[in-house]
PDB file of N, CA, C, O and CB in Angstrom:
ATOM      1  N   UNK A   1       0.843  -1.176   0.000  1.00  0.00           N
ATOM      2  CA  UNK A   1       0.000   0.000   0.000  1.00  0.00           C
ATOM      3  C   UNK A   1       0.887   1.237   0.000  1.00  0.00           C
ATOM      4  O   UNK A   1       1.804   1.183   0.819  1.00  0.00           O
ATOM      5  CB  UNK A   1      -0.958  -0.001   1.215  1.00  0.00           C
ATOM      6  N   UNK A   2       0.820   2.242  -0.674  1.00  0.00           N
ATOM      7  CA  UNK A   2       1.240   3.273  -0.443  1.00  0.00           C
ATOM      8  C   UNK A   2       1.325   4.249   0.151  1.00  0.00           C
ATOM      9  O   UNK A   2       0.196   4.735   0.078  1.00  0.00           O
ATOM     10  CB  UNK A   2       1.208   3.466  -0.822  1.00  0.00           C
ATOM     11  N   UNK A   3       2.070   5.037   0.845  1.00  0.00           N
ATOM     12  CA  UNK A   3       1.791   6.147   2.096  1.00  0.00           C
ATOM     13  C   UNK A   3       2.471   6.867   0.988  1.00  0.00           C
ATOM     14  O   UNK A   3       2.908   6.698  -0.151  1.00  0.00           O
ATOM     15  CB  UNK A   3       2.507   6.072   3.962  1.00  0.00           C
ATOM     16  N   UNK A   4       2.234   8.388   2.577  1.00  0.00           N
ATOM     17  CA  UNK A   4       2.326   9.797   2.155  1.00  0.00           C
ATOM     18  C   UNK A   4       4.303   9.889   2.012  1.00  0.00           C
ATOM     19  O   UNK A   4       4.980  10.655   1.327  1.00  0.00           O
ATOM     20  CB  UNK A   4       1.404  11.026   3.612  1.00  0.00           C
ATOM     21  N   UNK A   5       4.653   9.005   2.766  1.00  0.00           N
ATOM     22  CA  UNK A   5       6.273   9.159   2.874  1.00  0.00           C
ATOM     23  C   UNK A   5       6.571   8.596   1.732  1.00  0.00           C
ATOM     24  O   UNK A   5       7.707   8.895   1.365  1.00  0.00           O
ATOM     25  CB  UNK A   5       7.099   8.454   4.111  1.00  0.00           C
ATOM     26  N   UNK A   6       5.858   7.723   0.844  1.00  0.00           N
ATOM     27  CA  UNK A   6       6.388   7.017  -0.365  1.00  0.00           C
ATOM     28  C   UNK A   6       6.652   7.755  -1.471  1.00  0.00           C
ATOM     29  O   UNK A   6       7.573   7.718  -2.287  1.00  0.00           O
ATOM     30  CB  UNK A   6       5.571   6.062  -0.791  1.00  0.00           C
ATOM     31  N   UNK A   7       5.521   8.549  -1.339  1.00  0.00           N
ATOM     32  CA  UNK A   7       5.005   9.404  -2.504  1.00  0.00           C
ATOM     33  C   UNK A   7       5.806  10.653  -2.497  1.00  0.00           C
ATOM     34  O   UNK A   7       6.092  11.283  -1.479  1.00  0.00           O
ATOM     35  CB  UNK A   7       3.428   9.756  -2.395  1.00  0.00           C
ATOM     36  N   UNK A   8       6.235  11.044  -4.022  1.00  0.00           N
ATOM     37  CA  UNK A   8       7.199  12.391  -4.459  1.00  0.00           C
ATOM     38  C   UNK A   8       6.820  13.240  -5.165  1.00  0.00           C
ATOM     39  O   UNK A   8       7.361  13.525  -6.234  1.00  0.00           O
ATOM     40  CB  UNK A   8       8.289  12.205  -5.099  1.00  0.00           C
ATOM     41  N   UNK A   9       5.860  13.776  -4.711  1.00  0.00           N
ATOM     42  CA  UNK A   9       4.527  15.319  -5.403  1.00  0.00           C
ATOM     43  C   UNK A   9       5.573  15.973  -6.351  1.00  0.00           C
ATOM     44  O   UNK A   9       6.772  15.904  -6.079  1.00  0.00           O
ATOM     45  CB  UNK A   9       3.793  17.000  -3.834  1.00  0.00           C
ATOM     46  N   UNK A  10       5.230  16.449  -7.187  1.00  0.00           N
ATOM     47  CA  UNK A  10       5.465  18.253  -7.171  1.00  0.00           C
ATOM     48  C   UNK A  10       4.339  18.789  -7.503  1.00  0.00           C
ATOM     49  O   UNK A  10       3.435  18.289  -8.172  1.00  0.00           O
ATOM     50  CB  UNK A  10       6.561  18.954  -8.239  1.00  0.00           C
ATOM     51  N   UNK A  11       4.400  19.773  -7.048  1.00  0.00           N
ATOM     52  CA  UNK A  11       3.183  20.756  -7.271  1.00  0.00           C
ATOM     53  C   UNK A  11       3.427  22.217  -8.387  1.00  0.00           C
ATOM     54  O   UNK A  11       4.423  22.855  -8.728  1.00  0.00           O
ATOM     55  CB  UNK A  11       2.810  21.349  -5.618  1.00  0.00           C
ATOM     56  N   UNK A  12       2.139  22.297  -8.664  1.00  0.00           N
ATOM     57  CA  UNK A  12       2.185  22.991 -10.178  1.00  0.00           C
ATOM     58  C   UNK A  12       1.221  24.424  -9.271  1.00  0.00           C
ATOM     59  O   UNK A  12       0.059  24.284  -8.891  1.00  0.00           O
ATOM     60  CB  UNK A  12       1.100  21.785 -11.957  1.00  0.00           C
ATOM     61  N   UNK A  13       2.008  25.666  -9.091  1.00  0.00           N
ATOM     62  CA  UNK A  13       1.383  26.637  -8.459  1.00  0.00           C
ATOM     63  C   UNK A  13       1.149  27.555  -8.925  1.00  0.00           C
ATOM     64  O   UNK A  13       2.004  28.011  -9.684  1.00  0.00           O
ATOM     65  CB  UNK A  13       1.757  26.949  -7.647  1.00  0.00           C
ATOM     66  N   UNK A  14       0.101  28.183  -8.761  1.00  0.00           N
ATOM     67  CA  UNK A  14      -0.465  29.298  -9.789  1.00  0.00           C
ATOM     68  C   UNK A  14       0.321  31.187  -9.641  1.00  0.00           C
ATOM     69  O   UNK A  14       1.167  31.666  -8.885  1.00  0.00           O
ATOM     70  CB  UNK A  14      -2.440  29.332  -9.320  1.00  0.00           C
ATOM     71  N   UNK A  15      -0.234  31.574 -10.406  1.00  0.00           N
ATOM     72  CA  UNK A  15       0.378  33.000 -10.391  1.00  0.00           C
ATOM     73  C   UNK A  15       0.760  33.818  -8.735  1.00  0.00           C
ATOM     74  O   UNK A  15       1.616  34.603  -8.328  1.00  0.00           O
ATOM     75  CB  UNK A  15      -0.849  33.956 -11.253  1.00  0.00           C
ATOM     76  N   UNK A  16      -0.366  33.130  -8.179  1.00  0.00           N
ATOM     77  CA  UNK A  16      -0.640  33.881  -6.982  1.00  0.00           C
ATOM     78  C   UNK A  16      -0.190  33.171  -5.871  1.00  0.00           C
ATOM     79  O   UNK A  16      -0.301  33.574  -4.713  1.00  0.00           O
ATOM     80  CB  UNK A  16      -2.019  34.199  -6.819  1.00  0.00           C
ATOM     81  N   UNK A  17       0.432  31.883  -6.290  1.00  0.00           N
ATOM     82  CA  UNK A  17       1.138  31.044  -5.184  1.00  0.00           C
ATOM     83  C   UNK A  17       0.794  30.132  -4.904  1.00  0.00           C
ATOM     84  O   UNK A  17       1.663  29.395  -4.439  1.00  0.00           O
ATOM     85  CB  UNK A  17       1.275  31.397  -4.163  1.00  0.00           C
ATOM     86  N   UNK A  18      -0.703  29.533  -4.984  1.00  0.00           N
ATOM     87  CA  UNK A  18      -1.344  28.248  -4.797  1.00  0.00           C
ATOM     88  C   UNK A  18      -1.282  27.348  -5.212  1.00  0.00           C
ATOM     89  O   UNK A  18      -1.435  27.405  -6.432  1.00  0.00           O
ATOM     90  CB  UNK A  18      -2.150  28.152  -4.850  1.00  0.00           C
ATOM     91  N   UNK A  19      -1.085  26.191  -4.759  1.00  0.00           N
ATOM     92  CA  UNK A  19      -1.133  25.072  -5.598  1.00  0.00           C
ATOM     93  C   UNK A  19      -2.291  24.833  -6.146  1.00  0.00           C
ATOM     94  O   UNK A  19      -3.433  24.971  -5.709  1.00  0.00           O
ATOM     95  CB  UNK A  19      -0.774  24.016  -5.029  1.00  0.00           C
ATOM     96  N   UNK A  20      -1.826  24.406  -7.293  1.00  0.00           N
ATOM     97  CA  UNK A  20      -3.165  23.891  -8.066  1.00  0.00           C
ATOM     98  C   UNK A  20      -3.071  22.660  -8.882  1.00  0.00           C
ATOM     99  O   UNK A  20      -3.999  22.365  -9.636  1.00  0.00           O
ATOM    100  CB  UNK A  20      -3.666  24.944  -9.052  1.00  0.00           C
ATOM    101  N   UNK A  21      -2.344  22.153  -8.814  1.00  0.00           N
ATOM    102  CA  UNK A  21      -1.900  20.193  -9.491  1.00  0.00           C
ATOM    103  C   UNK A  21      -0.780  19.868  -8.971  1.00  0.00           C
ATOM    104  O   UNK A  21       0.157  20.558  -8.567  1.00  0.00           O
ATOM    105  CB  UNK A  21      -1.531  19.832 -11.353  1.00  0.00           C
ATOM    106  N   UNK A  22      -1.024  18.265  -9.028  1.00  0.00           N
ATOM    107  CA  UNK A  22       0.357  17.501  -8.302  1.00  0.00           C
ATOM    108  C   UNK A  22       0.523  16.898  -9.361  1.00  0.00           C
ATOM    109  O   UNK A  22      -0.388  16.801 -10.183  1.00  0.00           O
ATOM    110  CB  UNK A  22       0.324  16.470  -6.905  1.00  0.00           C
ATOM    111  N   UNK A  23       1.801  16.342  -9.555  1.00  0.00           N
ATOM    112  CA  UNK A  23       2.706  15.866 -10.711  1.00  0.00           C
ATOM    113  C   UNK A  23       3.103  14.635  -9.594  1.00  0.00           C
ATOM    114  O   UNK A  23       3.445  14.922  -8.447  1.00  0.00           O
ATOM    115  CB  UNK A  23       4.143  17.117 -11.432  1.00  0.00           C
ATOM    116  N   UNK A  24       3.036  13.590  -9.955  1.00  0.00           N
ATOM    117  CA  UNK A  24       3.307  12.201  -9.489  1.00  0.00           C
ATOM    118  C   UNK A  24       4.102  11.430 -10.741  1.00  0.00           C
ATOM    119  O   UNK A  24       3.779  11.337 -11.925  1.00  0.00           O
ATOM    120  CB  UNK A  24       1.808  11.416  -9.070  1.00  0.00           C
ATOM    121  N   UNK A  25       5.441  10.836  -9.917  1.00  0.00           N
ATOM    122  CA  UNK A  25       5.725   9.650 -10.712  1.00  0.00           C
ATOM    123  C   UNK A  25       4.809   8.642 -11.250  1.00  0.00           C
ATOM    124  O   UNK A  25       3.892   8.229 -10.542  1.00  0.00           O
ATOM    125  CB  UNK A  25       6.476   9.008 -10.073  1.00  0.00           C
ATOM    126  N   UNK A  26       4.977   8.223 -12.416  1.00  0.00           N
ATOM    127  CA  UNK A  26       3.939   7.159 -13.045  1.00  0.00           C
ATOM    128  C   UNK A  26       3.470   5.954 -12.172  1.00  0.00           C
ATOM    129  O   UNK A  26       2.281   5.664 -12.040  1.00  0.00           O
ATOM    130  CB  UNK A  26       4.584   6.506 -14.312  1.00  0.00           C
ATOM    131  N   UNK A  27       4.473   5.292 -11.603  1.00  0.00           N
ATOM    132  CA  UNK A  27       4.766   3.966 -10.742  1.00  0.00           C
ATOM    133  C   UNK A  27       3.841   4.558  -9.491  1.00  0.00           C
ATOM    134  O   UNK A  27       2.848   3.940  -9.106  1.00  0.00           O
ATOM    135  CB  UNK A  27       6.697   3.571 -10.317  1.00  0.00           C
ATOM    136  N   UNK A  28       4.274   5.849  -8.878  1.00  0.00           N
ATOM    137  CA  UNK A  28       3.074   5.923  -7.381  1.00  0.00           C
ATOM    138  C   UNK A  28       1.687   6.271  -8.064  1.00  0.00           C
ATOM    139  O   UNK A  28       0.721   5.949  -7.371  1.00  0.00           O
ATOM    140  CB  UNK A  28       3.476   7.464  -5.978  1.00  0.00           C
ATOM    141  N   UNK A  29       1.368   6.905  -9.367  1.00  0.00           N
ATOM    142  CA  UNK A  29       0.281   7.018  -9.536  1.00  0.00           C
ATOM    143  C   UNK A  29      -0.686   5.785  -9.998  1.00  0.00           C
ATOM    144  O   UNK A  29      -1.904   5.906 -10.125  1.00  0.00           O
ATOM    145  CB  UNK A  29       0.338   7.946 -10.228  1.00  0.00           C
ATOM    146  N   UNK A  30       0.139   4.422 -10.259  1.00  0.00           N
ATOM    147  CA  UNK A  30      -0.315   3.686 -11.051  1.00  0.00           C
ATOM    148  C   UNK A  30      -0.951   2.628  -9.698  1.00  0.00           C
ATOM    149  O   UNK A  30      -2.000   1.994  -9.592  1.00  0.00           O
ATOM    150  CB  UNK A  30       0.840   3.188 -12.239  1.00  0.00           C
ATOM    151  N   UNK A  31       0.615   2.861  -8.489  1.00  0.00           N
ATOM    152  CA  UNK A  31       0.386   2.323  -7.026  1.00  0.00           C
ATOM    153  C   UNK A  31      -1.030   2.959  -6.289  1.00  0.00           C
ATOM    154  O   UNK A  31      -1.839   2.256  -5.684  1.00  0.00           O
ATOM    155  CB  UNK A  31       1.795   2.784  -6.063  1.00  0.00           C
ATOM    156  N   UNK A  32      -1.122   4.089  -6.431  1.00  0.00           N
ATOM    157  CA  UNK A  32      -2.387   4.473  -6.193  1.00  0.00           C
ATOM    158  C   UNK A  32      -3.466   4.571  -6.630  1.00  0.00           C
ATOM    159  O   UNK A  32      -4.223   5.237  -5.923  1.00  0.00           O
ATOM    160  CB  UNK A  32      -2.411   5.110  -5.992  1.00  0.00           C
ATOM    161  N   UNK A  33      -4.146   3.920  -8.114  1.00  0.00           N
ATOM    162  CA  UNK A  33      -4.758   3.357  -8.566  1.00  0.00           C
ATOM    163  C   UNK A  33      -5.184   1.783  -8.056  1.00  0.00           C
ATOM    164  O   UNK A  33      -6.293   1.251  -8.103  1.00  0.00           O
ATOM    165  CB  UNK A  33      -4.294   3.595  -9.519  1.00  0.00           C
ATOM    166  N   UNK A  34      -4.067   1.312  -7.622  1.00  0.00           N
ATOM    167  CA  UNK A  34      -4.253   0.109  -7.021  1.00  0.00           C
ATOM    168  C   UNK A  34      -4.866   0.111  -6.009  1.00  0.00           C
ATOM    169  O   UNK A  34      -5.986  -0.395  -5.938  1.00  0.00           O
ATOM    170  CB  UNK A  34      -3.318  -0.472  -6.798  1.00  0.00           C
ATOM    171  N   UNK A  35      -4.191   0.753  -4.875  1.00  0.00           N
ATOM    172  CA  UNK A  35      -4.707   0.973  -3.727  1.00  0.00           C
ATOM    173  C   UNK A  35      -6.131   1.396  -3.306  1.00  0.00           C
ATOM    174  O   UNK A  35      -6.732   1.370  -2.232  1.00  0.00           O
ATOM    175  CB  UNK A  35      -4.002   1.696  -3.357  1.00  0.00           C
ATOM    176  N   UNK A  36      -6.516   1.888  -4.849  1.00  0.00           N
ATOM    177  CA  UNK A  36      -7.933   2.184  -4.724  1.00  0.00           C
ATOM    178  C   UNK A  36      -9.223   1.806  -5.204  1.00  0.00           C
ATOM    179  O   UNK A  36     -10.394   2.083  -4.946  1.00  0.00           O
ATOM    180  CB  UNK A  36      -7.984   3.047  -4.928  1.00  0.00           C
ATOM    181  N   UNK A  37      -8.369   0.812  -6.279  1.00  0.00           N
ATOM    182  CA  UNK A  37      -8.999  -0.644  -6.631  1.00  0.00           C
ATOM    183  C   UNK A  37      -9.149  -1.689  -5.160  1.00  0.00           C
ATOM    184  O   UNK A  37     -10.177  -2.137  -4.654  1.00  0.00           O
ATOM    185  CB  UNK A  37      -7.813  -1.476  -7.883  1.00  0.00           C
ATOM    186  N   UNK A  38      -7.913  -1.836  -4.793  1.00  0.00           N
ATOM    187  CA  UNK A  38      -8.548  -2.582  -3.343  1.00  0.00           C
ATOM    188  C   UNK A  38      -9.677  -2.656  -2.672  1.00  0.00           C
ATOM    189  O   UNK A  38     -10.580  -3.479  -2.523  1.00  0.00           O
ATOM    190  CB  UNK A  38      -8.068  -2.261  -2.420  1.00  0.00           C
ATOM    191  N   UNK A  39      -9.244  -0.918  -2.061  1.00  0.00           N
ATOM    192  CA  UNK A  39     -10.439  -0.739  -0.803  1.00  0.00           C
ATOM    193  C   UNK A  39     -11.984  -0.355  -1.675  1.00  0.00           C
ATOM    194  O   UNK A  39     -12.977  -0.034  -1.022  1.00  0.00           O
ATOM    195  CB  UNK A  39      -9.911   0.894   0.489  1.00  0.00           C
ATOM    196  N   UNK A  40     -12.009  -0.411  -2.703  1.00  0.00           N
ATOM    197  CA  UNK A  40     -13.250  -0.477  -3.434  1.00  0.00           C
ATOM    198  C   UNK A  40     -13.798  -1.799  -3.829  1.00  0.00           C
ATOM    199  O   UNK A  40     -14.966  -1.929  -4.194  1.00  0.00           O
ATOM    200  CB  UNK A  40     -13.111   0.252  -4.569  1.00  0.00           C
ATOM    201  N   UNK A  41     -13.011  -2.706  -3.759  1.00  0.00           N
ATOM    202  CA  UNK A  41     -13.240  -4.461  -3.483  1.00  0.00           C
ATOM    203  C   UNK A  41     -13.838  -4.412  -1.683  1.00  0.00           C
ATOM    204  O   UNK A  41     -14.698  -4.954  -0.988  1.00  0.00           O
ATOM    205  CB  UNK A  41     -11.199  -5.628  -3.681  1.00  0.00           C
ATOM    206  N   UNK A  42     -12.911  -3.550  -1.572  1.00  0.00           N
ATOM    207  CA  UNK A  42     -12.783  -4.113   0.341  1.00  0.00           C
ATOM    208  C   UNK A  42     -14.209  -3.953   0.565  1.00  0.00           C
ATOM    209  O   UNK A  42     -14.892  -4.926   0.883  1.00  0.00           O
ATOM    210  CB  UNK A  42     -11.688  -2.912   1.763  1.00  0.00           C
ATOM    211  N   UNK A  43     -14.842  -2.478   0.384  1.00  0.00           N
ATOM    212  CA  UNK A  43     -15.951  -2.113   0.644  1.00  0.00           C
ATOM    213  C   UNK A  43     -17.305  -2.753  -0.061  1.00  0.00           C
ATOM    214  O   UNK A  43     -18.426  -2.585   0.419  1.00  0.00           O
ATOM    215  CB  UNK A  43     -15.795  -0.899   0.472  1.00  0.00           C
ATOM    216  N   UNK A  44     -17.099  -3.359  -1.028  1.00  0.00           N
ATOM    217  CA  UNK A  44     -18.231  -4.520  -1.818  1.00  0.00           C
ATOM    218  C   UNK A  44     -18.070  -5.245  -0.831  1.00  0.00           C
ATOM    219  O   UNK A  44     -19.127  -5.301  -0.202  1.00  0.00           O
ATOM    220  CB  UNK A  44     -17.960  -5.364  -3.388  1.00  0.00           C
ATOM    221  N   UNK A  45     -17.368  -5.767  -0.423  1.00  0.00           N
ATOM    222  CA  UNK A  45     -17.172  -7.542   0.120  1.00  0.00           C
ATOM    223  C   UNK A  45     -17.542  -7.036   1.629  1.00  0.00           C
ATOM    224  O   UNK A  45     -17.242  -7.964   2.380  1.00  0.00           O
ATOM    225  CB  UNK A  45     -15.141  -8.534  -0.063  1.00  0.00           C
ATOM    226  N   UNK A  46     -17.950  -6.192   2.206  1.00  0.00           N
ATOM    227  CA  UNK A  46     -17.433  -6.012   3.752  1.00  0.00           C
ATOM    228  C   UNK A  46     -18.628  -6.465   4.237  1.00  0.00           C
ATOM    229  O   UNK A  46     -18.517  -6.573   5.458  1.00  0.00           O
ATOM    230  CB  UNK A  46     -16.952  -4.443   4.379  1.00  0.00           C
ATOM    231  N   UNK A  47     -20.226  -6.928   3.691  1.00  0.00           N
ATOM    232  CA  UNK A  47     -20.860  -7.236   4.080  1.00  0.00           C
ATOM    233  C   UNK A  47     -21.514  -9.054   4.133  1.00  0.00           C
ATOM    234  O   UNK A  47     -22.513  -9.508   4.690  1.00  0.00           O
ATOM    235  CB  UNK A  47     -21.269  -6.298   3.720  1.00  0.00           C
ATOM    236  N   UNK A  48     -20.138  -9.924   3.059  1.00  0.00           N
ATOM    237  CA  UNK A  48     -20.298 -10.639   2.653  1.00  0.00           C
ATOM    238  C   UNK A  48     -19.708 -11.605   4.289  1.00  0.00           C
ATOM    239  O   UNK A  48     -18.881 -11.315   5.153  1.00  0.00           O
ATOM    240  CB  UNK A  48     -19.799 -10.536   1.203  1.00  0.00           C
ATOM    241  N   UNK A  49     -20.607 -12.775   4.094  1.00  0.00           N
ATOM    242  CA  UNK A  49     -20.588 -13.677   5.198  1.00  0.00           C
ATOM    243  C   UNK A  49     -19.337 -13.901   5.099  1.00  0.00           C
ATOM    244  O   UNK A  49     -18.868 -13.568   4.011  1.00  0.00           O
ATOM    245  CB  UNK A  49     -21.448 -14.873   5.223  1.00  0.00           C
ATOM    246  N   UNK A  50     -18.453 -14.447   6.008  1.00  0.00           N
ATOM    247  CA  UNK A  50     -16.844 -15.010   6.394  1.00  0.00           C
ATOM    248  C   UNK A  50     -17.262 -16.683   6.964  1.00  0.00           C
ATOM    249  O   UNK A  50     -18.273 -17.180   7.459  1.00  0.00           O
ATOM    250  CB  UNK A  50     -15.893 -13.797   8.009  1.00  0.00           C
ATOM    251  N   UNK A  51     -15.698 -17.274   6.539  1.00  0.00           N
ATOM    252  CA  UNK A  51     -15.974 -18.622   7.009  1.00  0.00           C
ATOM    253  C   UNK A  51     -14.772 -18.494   7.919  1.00  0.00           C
ATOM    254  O   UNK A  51     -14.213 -17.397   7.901  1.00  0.00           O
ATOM    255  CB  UNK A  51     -16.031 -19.934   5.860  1.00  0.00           C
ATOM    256  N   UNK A  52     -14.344 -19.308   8.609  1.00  0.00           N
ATOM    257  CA  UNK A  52     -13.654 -19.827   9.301  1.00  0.00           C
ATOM    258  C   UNK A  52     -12.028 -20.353   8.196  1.00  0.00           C
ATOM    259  O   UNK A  52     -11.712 -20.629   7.038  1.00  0.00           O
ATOM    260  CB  UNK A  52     -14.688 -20.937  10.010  1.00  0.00           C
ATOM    261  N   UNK A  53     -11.545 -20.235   9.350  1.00  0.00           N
ATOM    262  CA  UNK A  53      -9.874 -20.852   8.192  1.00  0.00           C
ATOM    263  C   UNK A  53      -9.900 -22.213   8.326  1.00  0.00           C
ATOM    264  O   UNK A  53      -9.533 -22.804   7.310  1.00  0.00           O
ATOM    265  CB  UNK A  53      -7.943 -20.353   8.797  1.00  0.00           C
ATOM    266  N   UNK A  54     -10.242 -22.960   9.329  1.00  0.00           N
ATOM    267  CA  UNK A  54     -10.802 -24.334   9.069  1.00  0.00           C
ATOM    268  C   UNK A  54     -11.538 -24.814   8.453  1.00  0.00           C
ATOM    269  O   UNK A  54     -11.341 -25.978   8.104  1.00  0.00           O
ATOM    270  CB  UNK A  54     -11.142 -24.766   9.688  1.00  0.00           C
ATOM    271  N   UNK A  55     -12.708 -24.123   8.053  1.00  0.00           N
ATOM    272  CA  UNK A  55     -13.324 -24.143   7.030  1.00  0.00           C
ATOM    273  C   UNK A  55     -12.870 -24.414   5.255  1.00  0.00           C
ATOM    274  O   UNK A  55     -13.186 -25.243   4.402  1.00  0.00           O
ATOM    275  CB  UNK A  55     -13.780 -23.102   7.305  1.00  0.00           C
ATOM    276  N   UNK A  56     -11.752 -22.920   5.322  1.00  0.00           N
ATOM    277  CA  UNK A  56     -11.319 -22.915   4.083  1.00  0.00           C
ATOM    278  C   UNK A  56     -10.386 -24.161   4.008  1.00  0.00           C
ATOM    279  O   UNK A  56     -10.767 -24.882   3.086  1.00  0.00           O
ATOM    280  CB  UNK A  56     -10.679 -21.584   3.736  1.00  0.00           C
ATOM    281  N   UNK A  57      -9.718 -24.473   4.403  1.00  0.00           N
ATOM    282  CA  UNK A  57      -8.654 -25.662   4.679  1.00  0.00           C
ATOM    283  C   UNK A  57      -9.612 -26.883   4.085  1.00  0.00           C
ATOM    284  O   UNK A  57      -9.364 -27.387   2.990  1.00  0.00           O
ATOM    285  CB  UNK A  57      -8.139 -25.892   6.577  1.00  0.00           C
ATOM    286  N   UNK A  58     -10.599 -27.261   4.811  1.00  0.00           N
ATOM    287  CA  UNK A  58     -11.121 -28.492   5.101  1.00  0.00           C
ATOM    288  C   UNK A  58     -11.922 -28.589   3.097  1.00  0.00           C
ATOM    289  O   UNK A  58     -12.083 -29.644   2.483  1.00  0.00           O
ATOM    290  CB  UNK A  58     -12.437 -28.394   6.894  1.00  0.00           C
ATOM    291  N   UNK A  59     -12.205 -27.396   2.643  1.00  0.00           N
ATOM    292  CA  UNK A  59     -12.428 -26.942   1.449  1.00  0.00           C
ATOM    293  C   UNK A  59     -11.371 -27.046   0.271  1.00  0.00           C
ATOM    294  O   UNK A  59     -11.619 -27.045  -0.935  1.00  0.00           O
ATOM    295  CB  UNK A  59     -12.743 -25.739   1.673  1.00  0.00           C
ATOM    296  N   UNK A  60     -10.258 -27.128   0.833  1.00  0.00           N
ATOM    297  CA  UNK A  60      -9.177 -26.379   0.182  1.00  0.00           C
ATOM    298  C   UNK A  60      -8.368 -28.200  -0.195  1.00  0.00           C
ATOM    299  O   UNK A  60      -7.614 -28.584  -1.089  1.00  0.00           O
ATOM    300  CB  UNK A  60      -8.145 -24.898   1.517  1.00  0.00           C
ATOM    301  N   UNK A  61      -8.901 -28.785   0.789  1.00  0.00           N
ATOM    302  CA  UNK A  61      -8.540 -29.829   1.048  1.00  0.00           C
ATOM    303  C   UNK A  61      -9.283 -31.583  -0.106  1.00  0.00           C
ATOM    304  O   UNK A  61      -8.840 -32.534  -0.750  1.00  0.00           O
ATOM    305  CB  UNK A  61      -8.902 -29.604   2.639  1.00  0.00           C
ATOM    306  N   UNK A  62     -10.853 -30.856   0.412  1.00  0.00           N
ATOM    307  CA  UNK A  62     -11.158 -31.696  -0.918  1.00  0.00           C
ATOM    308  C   UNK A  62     -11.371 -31.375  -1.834  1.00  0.00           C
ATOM    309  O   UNK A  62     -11.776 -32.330  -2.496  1.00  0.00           O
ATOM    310  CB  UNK A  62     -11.914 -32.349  -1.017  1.00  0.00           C
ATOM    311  N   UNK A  63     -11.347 -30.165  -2.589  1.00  0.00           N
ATOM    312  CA  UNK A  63     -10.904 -29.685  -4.147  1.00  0.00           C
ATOM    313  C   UNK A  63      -9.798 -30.158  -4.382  1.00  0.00           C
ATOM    314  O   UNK A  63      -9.550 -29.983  -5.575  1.00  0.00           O
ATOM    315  CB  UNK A  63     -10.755 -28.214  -4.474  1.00  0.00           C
ATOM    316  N   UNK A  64      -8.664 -30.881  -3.658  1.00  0.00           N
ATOM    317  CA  UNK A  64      -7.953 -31.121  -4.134  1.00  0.00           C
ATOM    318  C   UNK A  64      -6.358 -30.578  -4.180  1.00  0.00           C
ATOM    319  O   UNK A  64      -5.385 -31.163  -4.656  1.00  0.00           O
ATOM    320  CB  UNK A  64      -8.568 -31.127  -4.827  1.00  0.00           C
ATOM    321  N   UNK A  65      -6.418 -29.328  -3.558  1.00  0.00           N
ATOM    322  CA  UNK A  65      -5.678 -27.972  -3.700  1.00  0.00           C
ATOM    323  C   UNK A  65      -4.844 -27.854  -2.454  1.00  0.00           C
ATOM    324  O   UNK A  65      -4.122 -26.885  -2.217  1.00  0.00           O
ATOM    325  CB  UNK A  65      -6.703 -26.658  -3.847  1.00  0.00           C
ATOM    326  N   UNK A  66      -5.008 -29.030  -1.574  1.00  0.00           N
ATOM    327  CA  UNK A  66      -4.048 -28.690  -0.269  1.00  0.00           C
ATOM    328  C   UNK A  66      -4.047 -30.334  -0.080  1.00  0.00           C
ATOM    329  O   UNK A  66      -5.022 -31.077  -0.192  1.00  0.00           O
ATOM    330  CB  UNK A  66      -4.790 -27.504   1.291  1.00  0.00           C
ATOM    331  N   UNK A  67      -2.871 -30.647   0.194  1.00  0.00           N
ATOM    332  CA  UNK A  67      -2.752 -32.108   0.754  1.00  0.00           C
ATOM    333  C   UNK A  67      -2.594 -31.916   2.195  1.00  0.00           C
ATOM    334  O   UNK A  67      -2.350 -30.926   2.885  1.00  0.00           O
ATOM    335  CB  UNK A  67      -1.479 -32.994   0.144  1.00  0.00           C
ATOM    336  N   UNK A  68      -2.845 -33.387   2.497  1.00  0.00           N
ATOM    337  CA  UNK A  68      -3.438 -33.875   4.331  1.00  0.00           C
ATOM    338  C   UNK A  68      -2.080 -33.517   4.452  1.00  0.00           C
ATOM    339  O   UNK A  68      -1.527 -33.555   5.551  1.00  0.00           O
ATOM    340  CB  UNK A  68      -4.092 -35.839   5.044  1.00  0.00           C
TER     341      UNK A  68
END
């Protein structure tokens, strides 16, 4: 995930001194696209029932996909 310490702005400031656009490396902007693909998964799913990890195992187990 990306933080604020990762990230290397510059800012594009207007006549009068204000910022008014940030200029991001491609790679953190592309990282922060991600990051916001996530928590926009996160927030669909947050109401969806949960199983147990024994559960998934015991699942995981006769699909075939985890040996005893």
């Amino acid at each position: 995930m990306t933080t604020v310490a990762t990230l290397h702005p510059k800012y594009v400031i207007n006549s009068t001194g204000h910022q008014t656009a940030v200029i991001l490396p491609i790679e953190e902007y592309n990282g922060l696209l991600e990051d916001l693909d996530d928590l926009a998964v996160i927030a669909e799913r947050a109401n969806e029932p949960t199983i147990s990890h024994e559960q998934v195992v015991k699942e995981l187990k006769s699909d075939g996909y985890l040996s005893d």
